[in-house]
C-alpha positions as CSV (number, residue, x, y, z in Angstrom):
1,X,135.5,21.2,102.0
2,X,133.8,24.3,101.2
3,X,132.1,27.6,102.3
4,X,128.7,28.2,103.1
5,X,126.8,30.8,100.8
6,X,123.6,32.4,101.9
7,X,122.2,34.6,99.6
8,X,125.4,34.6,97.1
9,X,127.6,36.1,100.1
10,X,130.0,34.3,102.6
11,X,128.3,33.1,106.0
12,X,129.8,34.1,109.5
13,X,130.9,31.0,111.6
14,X,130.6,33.5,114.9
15,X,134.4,33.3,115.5
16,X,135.1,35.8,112.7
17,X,135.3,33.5,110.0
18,X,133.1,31.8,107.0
19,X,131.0,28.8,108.3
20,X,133.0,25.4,106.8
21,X,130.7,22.5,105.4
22,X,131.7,19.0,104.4
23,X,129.9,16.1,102.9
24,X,126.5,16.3,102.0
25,X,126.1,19.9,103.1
26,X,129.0,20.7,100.8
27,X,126.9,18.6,98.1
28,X,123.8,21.2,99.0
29,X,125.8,23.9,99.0
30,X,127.1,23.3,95.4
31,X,124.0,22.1,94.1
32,X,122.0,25.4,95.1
33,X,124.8,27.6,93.9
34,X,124.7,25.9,90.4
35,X,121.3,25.5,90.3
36,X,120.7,29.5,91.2
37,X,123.6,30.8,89.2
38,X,122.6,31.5,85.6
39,X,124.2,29.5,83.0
40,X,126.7,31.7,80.6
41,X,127.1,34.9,83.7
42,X,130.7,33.7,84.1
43,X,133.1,34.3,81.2
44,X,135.6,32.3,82.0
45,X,133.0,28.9,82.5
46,X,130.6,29.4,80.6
47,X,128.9,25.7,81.2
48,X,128.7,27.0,85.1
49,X,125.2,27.5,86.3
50,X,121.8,26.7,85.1
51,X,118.6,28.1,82.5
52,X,116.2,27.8,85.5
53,X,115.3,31.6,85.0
54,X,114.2,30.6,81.4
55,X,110.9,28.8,83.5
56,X,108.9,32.2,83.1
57,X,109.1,32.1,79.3
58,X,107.5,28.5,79.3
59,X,104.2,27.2,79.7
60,X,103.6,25.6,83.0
61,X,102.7,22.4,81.6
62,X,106.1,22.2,80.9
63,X,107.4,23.4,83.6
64,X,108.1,20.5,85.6
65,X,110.0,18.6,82.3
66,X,111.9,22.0,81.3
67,X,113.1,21.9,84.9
68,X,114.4,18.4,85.4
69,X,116.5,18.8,82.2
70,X,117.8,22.4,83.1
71,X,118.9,20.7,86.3
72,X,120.7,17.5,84.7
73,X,122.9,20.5,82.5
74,X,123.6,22.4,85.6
75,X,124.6,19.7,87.6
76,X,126.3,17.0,84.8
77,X,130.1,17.5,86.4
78,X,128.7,16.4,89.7
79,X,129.6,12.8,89.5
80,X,127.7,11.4,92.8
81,X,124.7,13.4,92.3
82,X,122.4,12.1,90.0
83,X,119.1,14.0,89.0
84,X,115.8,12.1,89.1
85,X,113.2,14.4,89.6
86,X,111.6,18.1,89.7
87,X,108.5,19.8,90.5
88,X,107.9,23.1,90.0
89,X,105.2,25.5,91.9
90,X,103.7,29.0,91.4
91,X,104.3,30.9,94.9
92,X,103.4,34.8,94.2
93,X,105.5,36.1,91.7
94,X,107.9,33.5,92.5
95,X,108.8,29.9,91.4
96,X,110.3,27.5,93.7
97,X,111.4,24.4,92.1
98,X,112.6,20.8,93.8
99,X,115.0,19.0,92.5
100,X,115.2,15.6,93.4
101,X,118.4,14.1,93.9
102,X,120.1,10.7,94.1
103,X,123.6,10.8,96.3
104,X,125.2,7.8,97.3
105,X,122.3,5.9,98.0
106,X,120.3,8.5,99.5
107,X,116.9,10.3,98.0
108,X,117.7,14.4,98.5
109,X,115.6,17.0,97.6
110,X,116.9,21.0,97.2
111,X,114.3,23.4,96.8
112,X,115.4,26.9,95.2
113,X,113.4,30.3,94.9
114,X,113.5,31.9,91.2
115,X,112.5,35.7,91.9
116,X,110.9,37.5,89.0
């Protein structure tokens, strides 16, 4: 069980609580935060997060190659989760990048926004 983060703050369930997810939403949940969270920004775990925001200093030939191994780092202590795949695309001054997934059997993808 965890709580559901929306734009790195707590989400209201409407009964004056955080919103609760289990399962694969939990799964999402921890993959976007480790994905987004930049890699070395928390003393005490160093290993936590991911070099996505390193993309920019890349070429975007390599974009797609740099992102699939920055996402294997981030997410290694996931057991069940199991990276196969990422694409990365040029949206204004933003980059999303999907991450392709494979979790118990299943084919996921989880799309996060890099902001400049």
């Amino acid at each position: 069980m965890s709580l559901l983060l929306k734009n790195r703050d707590y989400t209201a369930d409407g009964n004056g609580g955080v919103t609760v997810i289990k399962d694969g939403d939990e799964l999402i949940g921890e993959v976007l935060f480790r994905l987004t969270a930049r890699r070395g920004s928390f003393p005490f775990l160093p290993e936590l997060g991911s070099r996505m925001h390193q993309l920019r200093r890349e070429k975007p030939s390599a974009w797609d190659s740099l992102a699939r191994q920055y996402a294997v780092e981030a997410l290694a202590d996931l057991p069940d989760a199991v990276v196969t795949g990422a694409q990365v695309s040029q949206e204004g001054d933003r980059l999303a990048v999907a991450v392709e997934l494979l979790w118990q059997g299943d084919s996921l993808w989880v799309t996060v926004q890099l902001e400049e």
